[in-house]
N, C-alpha and C positions, 0 to 999 in steps of 0.2 A: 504494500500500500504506500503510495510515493502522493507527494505533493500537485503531482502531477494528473493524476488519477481520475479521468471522466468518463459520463454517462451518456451515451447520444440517444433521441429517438429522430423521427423526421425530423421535428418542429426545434426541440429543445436541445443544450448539452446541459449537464449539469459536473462542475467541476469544483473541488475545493479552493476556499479563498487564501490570501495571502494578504502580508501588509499593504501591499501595492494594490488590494482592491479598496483597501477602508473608505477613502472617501467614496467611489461610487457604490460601495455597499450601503453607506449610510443617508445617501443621495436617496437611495429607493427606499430606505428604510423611515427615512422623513417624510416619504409621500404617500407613505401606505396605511391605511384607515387604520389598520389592525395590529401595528406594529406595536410593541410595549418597548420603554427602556431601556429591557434588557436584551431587545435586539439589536441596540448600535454595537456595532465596531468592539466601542469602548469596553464592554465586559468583556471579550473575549479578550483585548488584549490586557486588561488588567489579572485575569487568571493565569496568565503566561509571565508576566510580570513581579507576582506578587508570590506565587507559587509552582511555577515552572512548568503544568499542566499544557499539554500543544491541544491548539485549538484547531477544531473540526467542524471551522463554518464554511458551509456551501452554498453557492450561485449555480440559476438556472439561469442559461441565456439564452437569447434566440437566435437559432444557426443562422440565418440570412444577417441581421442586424446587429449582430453581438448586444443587443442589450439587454439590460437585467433584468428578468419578468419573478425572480422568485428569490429568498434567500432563506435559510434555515441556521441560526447558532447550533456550535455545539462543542464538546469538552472531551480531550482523549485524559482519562485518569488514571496515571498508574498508581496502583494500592498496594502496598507490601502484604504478600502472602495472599491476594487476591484477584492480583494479574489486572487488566488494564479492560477499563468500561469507560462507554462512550455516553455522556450526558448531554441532553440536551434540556435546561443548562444547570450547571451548578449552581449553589450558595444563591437560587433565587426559585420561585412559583412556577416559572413559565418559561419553554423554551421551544416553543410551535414554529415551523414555519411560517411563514408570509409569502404569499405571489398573485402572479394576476387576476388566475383563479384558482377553482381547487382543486382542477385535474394537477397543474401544476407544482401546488403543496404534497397532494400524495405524491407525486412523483418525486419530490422531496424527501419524505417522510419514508419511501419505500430505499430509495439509496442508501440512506443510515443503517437499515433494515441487513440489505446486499452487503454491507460492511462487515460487520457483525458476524457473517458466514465467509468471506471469502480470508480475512484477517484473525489474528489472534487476540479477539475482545471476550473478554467473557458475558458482558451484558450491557446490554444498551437501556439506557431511560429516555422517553420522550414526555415531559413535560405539558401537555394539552392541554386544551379550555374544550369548555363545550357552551358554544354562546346561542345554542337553544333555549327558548321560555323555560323553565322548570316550574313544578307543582312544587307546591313545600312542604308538601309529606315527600315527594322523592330525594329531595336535598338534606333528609333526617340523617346526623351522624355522618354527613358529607364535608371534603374540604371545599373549601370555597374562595374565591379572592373578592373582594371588595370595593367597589368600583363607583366612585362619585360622579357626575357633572360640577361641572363647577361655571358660574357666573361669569361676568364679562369685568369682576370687579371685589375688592375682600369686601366693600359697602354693601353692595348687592348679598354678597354670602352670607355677612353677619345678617342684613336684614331676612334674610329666608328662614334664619334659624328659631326654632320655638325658644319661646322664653325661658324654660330651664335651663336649657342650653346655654344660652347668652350668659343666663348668671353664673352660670357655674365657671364663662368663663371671666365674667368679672368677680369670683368668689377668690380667683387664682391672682389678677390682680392687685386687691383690698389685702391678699396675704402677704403682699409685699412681695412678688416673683414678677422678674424682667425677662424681656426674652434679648437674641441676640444673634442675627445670619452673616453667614463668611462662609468659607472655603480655606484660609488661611490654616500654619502647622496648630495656631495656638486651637480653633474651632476643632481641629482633628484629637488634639491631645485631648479635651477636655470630653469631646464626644467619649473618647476610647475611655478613658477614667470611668465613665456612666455605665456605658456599656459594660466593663468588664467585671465592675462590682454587680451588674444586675443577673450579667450570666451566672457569675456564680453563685449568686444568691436562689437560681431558678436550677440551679443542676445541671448547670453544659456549658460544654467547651467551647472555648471563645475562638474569634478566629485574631493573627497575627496583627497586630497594628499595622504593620506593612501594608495588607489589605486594604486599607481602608484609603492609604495612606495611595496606593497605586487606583482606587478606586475615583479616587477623587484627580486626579492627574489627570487619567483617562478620558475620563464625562468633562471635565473643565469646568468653563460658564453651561453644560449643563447638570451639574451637580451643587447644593448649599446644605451645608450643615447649620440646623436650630440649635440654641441653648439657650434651656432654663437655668437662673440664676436665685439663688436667696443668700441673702447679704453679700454677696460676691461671689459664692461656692456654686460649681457648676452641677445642681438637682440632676435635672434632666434635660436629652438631647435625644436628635433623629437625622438620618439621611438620606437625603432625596436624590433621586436621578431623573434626567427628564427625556422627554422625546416628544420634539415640535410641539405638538399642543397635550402630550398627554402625560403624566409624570406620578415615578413610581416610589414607596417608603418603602425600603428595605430592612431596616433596623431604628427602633427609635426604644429608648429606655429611660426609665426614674428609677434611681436612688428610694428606696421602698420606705424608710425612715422620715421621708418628706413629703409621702402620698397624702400624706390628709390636706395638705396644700394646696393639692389640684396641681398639680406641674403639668401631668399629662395633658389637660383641658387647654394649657396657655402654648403647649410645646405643639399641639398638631393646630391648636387656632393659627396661631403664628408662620408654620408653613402653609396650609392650606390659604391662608390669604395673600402670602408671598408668592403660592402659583395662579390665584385668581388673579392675580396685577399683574402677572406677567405671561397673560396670552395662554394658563394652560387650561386646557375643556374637561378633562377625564384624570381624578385622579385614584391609584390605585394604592389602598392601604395595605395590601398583602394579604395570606393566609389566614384561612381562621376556619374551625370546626362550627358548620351550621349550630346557632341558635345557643353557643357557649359565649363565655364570659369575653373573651375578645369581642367575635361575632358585634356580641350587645353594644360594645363601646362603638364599635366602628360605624354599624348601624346607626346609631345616634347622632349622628355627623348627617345622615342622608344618601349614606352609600348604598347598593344594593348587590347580592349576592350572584357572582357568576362560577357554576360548575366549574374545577378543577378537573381533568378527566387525565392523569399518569397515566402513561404505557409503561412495560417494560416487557424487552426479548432475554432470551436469553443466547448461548453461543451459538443456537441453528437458526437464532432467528424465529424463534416462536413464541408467540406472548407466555409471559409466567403470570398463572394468579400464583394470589397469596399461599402460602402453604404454610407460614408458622403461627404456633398456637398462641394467640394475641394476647389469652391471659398472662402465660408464661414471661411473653415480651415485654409486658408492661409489670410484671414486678419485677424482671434486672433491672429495668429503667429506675423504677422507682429506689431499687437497692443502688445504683451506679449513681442517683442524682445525690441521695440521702449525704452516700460519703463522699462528692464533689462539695457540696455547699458547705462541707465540715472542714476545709483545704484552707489555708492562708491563700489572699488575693493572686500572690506572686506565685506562688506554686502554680495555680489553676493557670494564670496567664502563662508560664512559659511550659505548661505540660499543654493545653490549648491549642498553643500555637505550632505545637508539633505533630500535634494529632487533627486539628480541623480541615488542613488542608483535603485530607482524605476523607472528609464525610463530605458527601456530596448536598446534604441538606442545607 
C-alpha cells in the first residue's frame, strides 16, 4: 500500500491525499453543506504532528477534469500488540465522507473497506451520522451529536433563549466569573490545567499537551480557546474548531470545586456567541448518550439530537457487531477509573500522554 495507490471507475479515480492536496482538499471541504470540522486538512495533519499517526485521507476526482467531487478523512494507527487500524477519524465523533453525491461517498467509504483486505490492518472504524428524522423511542440509549442553529448575531441568540437560561447565565456572572478568547500559549496552558484536572477527576487518560498545542496551529484563525476565570484562576475552559459556517466543541471542562458557580453556563455562553458574531450557522456540541445528563445540558442551549451510526470491519473486511459482555466492560471501566482519579495530577498527565495517543476515542 504506497502513497501512490488509486481506484479508477469510468467517471471517478479515487487516490490518497498528501500535503500538496491541503489547500484544495479544504477548498471543497469549505463548500460542502455537510462537511464538519473535522474534515479540514487541519486534523489530519495535526494527528501526524502531535502523535506521528500517517494519515489516510482520500480524494475522489473526476477522470476528464481532475477535480475534487469527494473527500473522506482518515487515521493509519499503529497500536502496540494490536497491529495497525484504520480510523476514520480519531480523538473526534465523526469521520464520514463528503462528495457530490452518495454514489460517490460509498465509493469512498467502500475503498477504506478494499484496504483493510488487501493491506495488513486489523480493523477499520468509520465514524457515520445518520441525518435521517429519528423517532425518540429509536434514539433510547443511542449516541448522539448535538447540533445547534445559531442566529445571524450573540443578541439574537441571547434573545431566543428562555429565561432560565439567560439567568442562569447571569447567575454565572453576579458570581463574579469573566470569561476570556485567544489562541495564544498562555489560552493553551490554562485550557490544559482544566482539562487535565477534570480528566482525572472523571477517570481517563488525558491526551498530551502537545495535542492541543499542534491542534491549535493546524485550524489557526479557525480555532479559539474560552476561559473561565474566578479571581484570576482559570475554572473552566473549551475548544473550538471551525469550518466556514459550521463549528465544532471538542473538549470543554470545569474544575468540579467551582461548579456551583455556573462556569459551565458563562464558558459555552461565551463561545456560542463568539460563533454567532462571527458568520457561524450550525454549531456542534459533540457526543452525548440520548436523554442522559450531558444530553440535558446541551439540549438546553436549543440543540437537537443527530444519530451517530459507527461502522467497524474487521481484517476481511466485514462488519463486526459487538460481541463483548457490556456488563463485564463496564465494571473494568468503573474498576480502571476508580484507581485513575486516586493518581496524583502529574502521574495521570504523563502516564496519559503515553497511553492516549492509542485510544482512538
Amino acid at each position: 500500500m504506497s502513497k501512490g495507490d488509486t481506484q479508477q471507475n469510468n467517471e471517478i479515480i479515487i487516490e490518497r491525499a498528501s500535503a500538496i492536496d491541503a489547500i484544495s482538499w479544504d477548498r471543497y471541504v469549505n463548500s460542502h453543506g455537510f462537511a464538519s470540522a473535522y474534515h479540514r486538512f487541519a486534523w489530519l495533519q495535526a494527528v501526524k504532528d502531535a502523535y506521528g499517526h500517517e494519515s489516510f485521507g482520500i480524494i475522489a476526482k473526476n477522470k476528464e477534469t481532475q477535480c475534487i467531487v469527494g473527500v473522506m478523512p482518515s487515521v493509519l494507527m499503529k497500536t502496540p500488540f494490536l497491529g495497525t487500524q484504520l480510523c476514520a477519524l480519531p480523538y473526534c465523533d465523526v469521520g464520514y465522507a463528503i462528495g457530490d453525491n452518495a454514489e460517490i461517498e460509498e465509493q469512498l467509504r467502500q475503498y477504506l473497506v478494499q484496504q483493510v483486505t488487501t493491506a495488513n490492518i486489523t480493523r477499520l472504524e468509520i465514524r457515520n451520522i445518520n441525518s435521517a428524522a429519528q423517532q425518540p423511542e429509536s434514539l433510547k440509549h443511542q449516541k448522539v451529536r448535538m447540533l445547534m442553529p445559531l442566529p445571524e448575531s450573540s443578541e439574537a441568540l441571547l434573545a431566543g433563549f428562555k429565561s432560565k437560561l439567560r439567568s442562569q447565565i447571569r447567575k454565572a456572572e453576579k458570581n463574579g466569573l469573566t470569561t476570556a478568547l485567544g489562541t495564544e500559549q498562555k489560552f493553551i496552558d490554562e485550557f490544559y490545567n482544566v482539562y487535565a484536572t477534570n480528566m482525572r477527576d472523571l477517570g481517563s487518560p488525558v491526551h498530551a499537551k502537545k495535542w492541543f498545542q499542534q491542534v491549535i496551529k493546524a485550524y489557526g484563525s479557525n480555532s479559539v480557546i474560552g476561559v473561565v476565570y474566578f479571581d484570576g484562576k482559570a475554572i473552566g475552559a473549551g475548544l473550538v474548531i471551525k469550518n466556514n459556517t459550521n463549528a465544532s466543541i471538542p473538549w470543554a471542562s470545569t474544575l468540579r470545586e467551582y461548579n456551583k458557580l455556573a462556569p459551565n453556563m458563562l464558558l459555552y455562553w461565551s463561545l456560542l456567541a463568539h460563533c454567532a458574531d462571527n458568520s457561524i450557522e450550525c454549531f456542534d456540541f459533540g457526543r452525548s448518550t440520548f436523554e442522559e445528563g450531558t444530553y440535558k445540558f446541551k439540549k438546553q442551549w436549543g440543540a437537537e439530537p443527530q444519530l451517530l451510526n459507527w461502522q467497524k470491519y474487521n481484517s476481511a473486511g466485514r462488519p463486526i457487531t459487538e460481541e463483548i459482555d457490556s456488563s463485564q466492560q463496564s465494571k473494568l471501566r468503573s474498576m480502571v477509573e476508580s484507581i485513575w482519579q486516586k493518581l496524583p495530577l502529574s502521574i495521570t498527565v504523563s502516564a496519559g500522554s503515553l497511553i492516549r495517543p492509542y485510544i482512538s476515542l
